[in-house]
C-alpha positions as CSV (number, residue, x, y, z in Angstrom):
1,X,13.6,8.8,-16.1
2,X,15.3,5.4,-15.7
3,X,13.2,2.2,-17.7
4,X,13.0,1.3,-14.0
5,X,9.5,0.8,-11.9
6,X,9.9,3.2,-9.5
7,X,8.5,1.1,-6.2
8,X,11.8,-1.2,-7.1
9,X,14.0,2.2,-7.7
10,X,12.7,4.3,-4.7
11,X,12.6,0.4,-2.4
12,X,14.1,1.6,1.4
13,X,17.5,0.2,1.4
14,X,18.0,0.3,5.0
15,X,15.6,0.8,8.3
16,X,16.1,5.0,8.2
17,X,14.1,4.9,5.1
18,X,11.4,2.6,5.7
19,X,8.3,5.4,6.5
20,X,4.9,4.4,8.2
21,X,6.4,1.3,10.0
22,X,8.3,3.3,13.1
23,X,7.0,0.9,15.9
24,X,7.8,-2.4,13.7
25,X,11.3,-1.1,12.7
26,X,12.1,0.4,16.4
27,X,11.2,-3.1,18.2
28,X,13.6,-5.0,15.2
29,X,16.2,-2.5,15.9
30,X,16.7,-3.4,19.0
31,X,16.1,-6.6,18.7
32,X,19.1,-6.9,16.9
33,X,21.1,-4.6,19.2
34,X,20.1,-7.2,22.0
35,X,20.7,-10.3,20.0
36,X,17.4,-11.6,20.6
37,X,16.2,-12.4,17.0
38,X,13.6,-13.9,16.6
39,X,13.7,-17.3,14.6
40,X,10.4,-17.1,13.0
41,X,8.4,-13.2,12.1
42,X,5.1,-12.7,11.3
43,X,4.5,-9.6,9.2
44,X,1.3,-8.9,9.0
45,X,-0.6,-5.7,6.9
46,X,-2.9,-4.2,3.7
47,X,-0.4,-4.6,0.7
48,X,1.6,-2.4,-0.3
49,X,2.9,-1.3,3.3
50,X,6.6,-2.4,2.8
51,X,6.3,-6.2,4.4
52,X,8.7,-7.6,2.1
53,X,11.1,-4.7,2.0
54,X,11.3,-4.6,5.4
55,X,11.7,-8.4,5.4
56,X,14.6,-8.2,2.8
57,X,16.2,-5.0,5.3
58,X,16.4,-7.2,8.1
59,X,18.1,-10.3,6.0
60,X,20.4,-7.5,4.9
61,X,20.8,-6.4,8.2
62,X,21.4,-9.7,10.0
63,X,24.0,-11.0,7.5
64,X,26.0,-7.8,7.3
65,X,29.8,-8.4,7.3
66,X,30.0,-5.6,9.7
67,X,27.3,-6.3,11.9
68,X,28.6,-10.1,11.9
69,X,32.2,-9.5,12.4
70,X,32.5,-11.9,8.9
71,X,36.1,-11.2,8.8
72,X,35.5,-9.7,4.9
73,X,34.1,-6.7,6.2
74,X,37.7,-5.6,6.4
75,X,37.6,-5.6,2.6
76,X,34.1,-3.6,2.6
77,X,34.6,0.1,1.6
78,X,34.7,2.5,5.0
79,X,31.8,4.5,5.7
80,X,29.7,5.6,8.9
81,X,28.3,2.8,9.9
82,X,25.6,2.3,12.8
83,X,25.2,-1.4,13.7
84,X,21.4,-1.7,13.9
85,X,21.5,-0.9,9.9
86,X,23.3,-2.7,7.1
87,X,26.1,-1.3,5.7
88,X,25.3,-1.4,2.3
89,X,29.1,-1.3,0.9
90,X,30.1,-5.2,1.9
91,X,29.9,-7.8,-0.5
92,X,26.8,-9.6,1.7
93,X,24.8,-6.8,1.2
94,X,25.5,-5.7,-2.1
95,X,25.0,-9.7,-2.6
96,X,21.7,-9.2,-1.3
97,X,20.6,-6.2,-2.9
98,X,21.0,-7.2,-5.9
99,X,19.2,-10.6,-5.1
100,X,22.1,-12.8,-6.2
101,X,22.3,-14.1,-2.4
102,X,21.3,-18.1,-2.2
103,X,20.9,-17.7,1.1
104,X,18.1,-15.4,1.1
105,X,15.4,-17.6,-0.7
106,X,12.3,-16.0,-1.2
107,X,9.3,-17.6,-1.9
108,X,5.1,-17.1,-3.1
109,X,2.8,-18.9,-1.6
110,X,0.4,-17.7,-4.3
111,X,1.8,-20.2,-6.8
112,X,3.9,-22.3,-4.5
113,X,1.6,-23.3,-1.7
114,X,1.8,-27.2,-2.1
115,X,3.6,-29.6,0.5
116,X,6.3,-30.4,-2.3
117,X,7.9,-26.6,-1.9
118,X,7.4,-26.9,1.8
119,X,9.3,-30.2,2.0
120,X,11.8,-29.0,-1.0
121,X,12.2,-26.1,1.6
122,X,12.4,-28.4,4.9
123,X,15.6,-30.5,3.1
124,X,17.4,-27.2,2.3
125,X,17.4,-25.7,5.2
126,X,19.5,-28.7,7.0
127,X,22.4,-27.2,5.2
128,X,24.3,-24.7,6.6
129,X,24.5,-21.1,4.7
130,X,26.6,-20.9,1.5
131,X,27.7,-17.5,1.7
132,X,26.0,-15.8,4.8
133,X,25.6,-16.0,8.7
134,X,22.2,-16.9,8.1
135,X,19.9,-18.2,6.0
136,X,16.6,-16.2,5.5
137,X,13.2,-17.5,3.7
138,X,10.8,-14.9,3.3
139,X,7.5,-16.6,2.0
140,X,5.6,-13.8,0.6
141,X,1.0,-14.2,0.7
142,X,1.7,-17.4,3.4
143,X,-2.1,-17.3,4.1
144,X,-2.6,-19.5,0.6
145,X,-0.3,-22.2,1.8
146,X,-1.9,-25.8,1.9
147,X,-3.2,-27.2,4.9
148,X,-0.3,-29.7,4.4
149,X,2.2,-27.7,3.8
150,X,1.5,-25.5,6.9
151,X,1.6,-28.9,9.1
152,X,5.2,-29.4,7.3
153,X,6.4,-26.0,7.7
154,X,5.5,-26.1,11.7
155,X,7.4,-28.8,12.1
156,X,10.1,-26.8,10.6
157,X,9.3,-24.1,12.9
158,X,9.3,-26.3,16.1
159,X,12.5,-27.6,15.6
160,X,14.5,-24.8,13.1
161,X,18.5,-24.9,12.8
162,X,20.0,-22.1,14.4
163,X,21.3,-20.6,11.0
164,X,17.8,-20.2,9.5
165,X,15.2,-17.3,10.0
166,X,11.6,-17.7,8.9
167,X,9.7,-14.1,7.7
168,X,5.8,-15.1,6.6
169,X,4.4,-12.2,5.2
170,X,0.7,-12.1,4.4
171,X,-2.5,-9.8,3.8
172,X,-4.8,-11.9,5.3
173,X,-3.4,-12.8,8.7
174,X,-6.8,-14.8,9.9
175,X,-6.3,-17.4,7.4
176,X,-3.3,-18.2,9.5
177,X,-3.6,-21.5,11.7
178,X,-3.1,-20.6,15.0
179,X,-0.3,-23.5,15.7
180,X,1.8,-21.4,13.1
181,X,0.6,-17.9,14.6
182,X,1.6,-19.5,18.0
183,X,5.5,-20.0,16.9
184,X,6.5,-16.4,15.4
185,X,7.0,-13.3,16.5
186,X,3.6,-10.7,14.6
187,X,4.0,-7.4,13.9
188,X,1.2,-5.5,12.2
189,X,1.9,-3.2,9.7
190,X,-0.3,0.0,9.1
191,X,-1.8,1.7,6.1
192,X,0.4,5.1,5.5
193,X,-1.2,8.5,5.9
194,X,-2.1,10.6,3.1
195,X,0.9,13.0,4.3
196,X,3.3,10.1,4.5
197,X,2.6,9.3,0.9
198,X,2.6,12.7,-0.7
199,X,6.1,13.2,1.1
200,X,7.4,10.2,-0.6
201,X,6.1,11.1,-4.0
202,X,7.6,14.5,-3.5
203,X,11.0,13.1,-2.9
204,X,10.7,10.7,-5.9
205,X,9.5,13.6,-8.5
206,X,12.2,15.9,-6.7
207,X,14.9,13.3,-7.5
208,X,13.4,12.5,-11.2
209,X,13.4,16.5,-11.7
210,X,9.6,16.5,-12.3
211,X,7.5,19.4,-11.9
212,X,3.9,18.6,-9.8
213,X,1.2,19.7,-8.0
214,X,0.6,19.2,-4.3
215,X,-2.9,19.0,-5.1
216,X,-2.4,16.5,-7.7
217,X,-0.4,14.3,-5.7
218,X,-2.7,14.1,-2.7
219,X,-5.1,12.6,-5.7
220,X,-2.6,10.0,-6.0
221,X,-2.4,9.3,-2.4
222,X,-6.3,8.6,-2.0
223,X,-6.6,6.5,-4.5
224,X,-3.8,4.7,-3.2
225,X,-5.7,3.8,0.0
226,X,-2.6,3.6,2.2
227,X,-0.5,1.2,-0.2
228,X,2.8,3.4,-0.8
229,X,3.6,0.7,-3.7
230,X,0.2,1.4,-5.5
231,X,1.4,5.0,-5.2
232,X,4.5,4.3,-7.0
233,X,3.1,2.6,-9.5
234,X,0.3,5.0,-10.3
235,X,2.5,8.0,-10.8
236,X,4.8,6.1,-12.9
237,X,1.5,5.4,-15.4
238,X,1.2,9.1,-15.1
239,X,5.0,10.2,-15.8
240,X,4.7,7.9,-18.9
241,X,1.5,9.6,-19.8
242,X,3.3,13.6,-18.7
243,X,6.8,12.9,-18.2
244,X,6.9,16.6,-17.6
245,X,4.9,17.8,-14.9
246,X,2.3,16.1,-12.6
247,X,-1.1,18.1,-12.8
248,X,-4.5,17.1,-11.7
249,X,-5.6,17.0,-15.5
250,X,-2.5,14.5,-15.8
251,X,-3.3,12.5,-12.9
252,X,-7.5,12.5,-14.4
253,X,-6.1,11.4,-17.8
254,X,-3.5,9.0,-16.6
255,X,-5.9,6.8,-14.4
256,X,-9.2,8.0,-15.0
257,X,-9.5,9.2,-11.7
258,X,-12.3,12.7,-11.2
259,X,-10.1,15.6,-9.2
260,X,-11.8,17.2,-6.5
261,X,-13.2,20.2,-8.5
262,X,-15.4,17.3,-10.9
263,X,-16.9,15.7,-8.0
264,X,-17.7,18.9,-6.0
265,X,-19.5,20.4,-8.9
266,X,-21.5,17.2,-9.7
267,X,-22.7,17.5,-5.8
268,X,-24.1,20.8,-6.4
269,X,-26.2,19.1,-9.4
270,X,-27.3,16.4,-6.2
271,X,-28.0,19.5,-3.6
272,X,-29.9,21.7,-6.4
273,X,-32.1,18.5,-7.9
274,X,-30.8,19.2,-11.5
275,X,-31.8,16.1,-13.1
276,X,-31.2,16.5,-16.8
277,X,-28.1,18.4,-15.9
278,X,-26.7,15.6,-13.9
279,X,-27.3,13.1,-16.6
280,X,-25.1,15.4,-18.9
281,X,-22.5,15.8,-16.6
282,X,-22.4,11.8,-16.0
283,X,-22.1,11.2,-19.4
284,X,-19.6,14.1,-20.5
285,X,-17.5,12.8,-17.8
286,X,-17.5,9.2,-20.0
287,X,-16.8,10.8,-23.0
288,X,-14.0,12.4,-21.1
289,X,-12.2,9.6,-20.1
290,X,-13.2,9.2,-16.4
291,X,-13.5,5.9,-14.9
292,X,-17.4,5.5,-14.4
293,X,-16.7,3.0,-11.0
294,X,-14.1,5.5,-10.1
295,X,-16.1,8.5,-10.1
296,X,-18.7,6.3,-8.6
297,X,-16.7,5.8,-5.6
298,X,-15.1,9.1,-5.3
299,X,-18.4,10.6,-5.1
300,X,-19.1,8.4,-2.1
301,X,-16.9,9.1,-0.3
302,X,-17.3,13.1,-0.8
303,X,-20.9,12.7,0.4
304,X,-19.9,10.3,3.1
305,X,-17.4,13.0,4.4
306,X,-20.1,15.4,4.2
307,X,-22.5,13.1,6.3
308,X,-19.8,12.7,9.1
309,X,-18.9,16.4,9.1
310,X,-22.3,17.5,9.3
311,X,-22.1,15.5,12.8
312,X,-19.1,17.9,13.8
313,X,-16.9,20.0,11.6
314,X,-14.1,18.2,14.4
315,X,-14.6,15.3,12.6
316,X,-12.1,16.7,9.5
317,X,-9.3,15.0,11.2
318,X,-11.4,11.3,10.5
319,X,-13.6,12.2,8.1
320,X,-11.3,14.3,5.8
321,X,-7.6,14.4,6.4
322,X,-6.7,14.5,3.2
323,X,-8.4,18.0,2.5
324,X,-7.0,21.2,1.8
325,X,-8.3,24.1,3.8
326,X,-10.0,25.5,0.7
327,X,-11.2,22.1,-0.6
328,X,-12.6,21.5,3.5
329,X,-14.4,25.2,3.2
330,X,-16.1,24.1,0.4
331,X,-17.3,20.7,1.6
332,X,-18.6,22.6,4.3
333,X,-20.7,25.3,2.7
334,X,-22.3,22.6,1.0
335,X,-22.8,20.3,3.6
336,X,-24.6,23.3,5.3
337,X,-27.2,23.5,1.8
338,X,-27.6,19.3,2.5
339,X,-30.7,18.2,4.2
340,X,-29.1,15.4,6.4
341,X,-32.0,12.9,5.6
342,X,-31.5,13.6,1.8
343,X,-27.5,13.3,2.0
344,X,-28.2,9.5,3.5
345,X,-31.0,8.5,1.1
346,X,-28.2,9.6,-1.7
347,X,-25.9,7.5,-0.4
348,X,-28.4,4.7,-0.2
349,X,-28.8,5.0,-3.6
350,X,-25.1,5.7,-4.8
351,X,-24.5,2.0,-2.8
352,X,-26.8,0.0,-4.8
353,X,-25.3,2.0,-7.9
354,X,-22.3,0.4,-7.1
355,X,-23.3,-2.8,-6.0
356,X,-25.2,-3.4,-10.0
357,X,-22.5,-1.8,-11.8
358,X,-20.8,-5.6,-12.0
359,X,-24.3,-6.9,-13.2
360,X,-24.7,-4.7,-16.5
361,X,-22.3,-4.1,-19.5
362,X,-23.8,-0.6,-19.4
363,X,-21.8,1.1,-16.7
364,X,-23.5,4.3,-17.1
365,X,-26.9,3.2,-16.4
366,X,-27.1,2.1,-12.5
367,X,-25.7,5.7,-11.8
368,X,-28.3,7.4,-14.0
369,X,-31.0,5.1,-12.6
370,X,-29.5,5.9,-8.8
371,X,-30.0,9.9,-9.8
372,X,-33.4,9.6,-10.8
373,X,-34.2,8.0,-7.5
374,X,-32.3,10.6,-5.9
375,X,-34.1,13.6,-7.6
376,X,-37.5,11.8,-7.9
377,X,-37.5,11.7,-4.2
378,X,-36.3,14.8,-3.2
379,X,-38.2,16.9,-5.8
């Protein structure tokens, strides 16, 4: 495999390949095919969800020789082309792909949030564009800007030229003043499925000629929590750890992570009150390598699954999505051997487990304490 992170190898190049975005890219699309761009955008989502890709795309996009009728296109190479997309063979988006472009100018609020940037930014954009149609900023975490430097970028945005676009990206769209939110066009960007994520990871290992599991993958895509670049970056921690093959023992050694089979079987030591037993198997799974607060936190969400499915098994498709249909029929047979009343008191208990594990160097030791609650009372 390429010495190349894999989130920046695997990046969508053009709008067919952004996944998990449909409405967002759908609404641009035509946008564009309407020439009604927006001059200021608003994207808005958890990390990891493609904001700034899809923020680069549409740069791409708007600037492309083809698209523009820039009369260099005619020296772009022919291919298909379909005019919501960007080419990808002229020399403004190869420009941009490779982020030599001085038009596009991206920025980070996280450590350029002051009013000089903002004002550096404001006497830049009077210029017209050096090499493209227009010039794009893309200021990436725009929720830590400066109260002063949000009153001097809205004056920008009141009054922009007609060659410059604006794309704020940010995690944390309630920090936003509301004069800003007020002049640009939001879109809200969702968490990806477990599905969506496991199909990209397939596609990457598929391309990198890596054998895997499915099961091993869908590990991958919990822990992920919806970010497709966390993804990336966790099974390319993993292929340096098994360049090979991708395996749930891989994945468990790799980020320290309990596979489904570890956590099941430490539930049975919950259900069956097996106190000294579950203080071995705690502390085995240390020795082994796990992630204490990770194992922590997967087994909380097992129960919690358990608690919302003995509600209604028809609860799978909130509750437990991720599941296979053998991993679901165990979950079940042993949420049928749960006392309801028990499986919330655990929980209780598991909660303040986590909630101490950043007040003691001893990580072990708010689990263990949580247990003997947990077995105390129910013995």
């Amino acid at each position: 495999m390429e010495n190349l992170a894999l989130y920046r190898k695997y990046r969508p190049r053009d709008f067919n390949e952004v996944i998990g975005q449909e409405h967002i890219v759908q609404t641009i699309q035509n946008a564009i095919a309407q020439n009604r761009l927006s001059h200021a955008y608003l994207f808005t989502g958890p990390r990891g969800t493609g904001k700034t890709t899809l923020a680069r795309i549409l740069a791409k996009t708007i600037n492309c020789e083809k698209l523009s009728g820039n009369p260099q296109a005619k020296r772009a190479e022919q291919s298909p082309y379909d005019g919501n997309q960007p080419c990808g063979k002229c020399v403004s988006c190869m420009e941009i792909a490779a982020g030599r472009a001085l038009d596009i100018i991206e920025i980070d609020a996280a450590s350029n949030r002051g009013i000089d940037e903002i004002r550096e930014l404001r006497e830049g954009i009077r210029s017209v564009p050096v090499q493209l149609k227009y010039k794009v900023y893309i200021i990436d975490e725009s929720h830590q800007l400066t109260k002063e430097a949000f009153n001097a970028l809205l004056k920008t945005l009141e009054e922009p030229p007609a060659h410059a676009i604006f794309i704020l990206a940010t995690t944390e769209a309630d920090k936003m003043p509301a004069t800003i939110l007020s002049r640009v066009q939001r879109f809200d960007f969702k968490q990806l499925s477990i599905d969506q994520i496991v199909a990209k990871l397939e596609k990457i290992l598929k391309e990198e000629k890596v054998k895997y599991s499915e099961d091993a993958l869908r590990i991958i895509a919990i822990y992920a929590a919806g970010g497709l670049r966390d993804a990336e970056s966790m099974l390319a921690q993993i292929l340096a750890h098994s360049p090979d093959k991708v395996t749930d023992l891989a994945v468990e050694e790799a980020l320290g992570v309990p596979a489904f089979g570890k956590v099941a079987t430490f539930t049975d030591l919950l259900q069956t009150k097996d106190l000294k037993e579950a203080i071995i198997g705690l502390n085995s799974l240390q020795k082994e390598g796990v992630r204490l607060d990770e194992f922590l936190k997967s087994l909380l969400g097992y129960l919690r699954k358990m608690m919302l499915l003995q509600i209604d098994e028809k609860l799978r498709p909130f509750a437990a999505p991720e599941l296979t249909d053998n991993q679901f029929l165990t979950m079940i047979a042993q949420c049928k051997k749960f006392d309801k009343s028990d499986l919330e008191k655990a929980l209780t208990a598991l909660m303040e487990a986590e909630s101490n594990l950043k007040k003691t160097s001893i990580t072990v030791l708010p689990i263990e304490l949580a247990l003997i609650k947990i077995m105390q009372h129910n013995a």
